[in-house]
Steps between C-alpha positions, in 0.01 A plus 500: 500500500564245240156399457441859428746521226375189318181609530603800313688333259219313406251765482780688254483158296148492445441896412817462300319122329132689439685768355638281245215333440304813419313465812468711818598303881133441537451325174333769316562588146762846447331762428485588120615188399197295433639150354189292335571153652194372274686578201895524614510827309652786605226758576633886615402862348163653408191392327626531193837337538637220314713206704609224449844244594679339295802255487831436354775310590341426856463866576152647548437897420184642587391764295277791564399757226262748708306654324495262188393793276627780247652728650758530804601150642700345776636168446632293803669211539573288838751179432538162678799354391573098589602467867253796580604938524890410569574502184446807326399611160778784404286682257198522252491598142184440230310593252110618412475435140150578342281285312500794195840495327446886446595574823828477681600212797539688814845397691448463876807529722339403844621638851551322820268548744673267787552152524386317110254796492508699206270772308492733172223761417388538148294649324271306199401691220249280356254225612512119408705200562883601580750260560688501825864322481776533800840355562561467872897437591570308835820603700665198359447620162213280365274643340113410474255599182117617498208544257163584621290704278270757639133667389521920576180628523402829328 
């Protein structure tokens, strides 16, 4: 009987380890979240989406903008804080500010999507090179900056 439990304790530990690890128990990849290990860049959405991951202050966001043209446009964000998911990004707010000065920086209040997962739909009025520009706040009340700029497609 004890055998059996340990058994299953370990089993838990390694679906529960490939989990985190954005794997599956056989050592597959998740499905729909294709990581480039070539590149270490963070690679989900559609053909025409834009990611990337960036750092600050030893937390990485990875960033999807799907689809990376005018129009309606999801932005998601999945945080790894230092020490790993434990400790948790609170909430997300940015900016899209154009290249052309005629036309008005778009504020982006993100919403949490579960744990360090967050996303905002927009829509982009105009093609060319936007900037993108977030403040993530931890649950200890850090705060981490980012600037990535990004090419919409008409």
């Amino acid at each position: 009987m004890l055998r059996r439990v340990i058994a299953g304790g370990v089993w838990c530990c390694v679906v529960v380890l490939a989990g985190a690890c954005g794997g599956n128990a056989d050592g597959s990849a998740s499905a729909g979240h294709n990581h480039s290990g070539a590149s270490g860049v963070h690679d989900h959405g559609g053909k025409d989406a834009f990611n990337t991951s960036l750092v600050s202050d030893d937390v990485i966001a990875n960033v999807t903008v799907d689809p990376a043209k005018t129009g309606n446009v999801e932005i998601h964000m999945e945080f790894t804080p230092p020490g790993g998911s434990l400790l948790q990004v609170t909430s997300v707010v940015g900016n899209l500010i154009p290249s052309d000065t005629a036309l008005s920086t778009m504020i982006l209040w993100f919403e949490k999507d579960g744990s360090n997962h967050f996303h905002y739909e927009v829509s982009v009025p105009t093609s060319g090179k936007w900037t993108l520009e977030f403040d993530a706040t931890l649950e200890d009340g850090s705060t981490a900056l980012y600037t990535t700029p990004v090419m919409f497609e008409s």
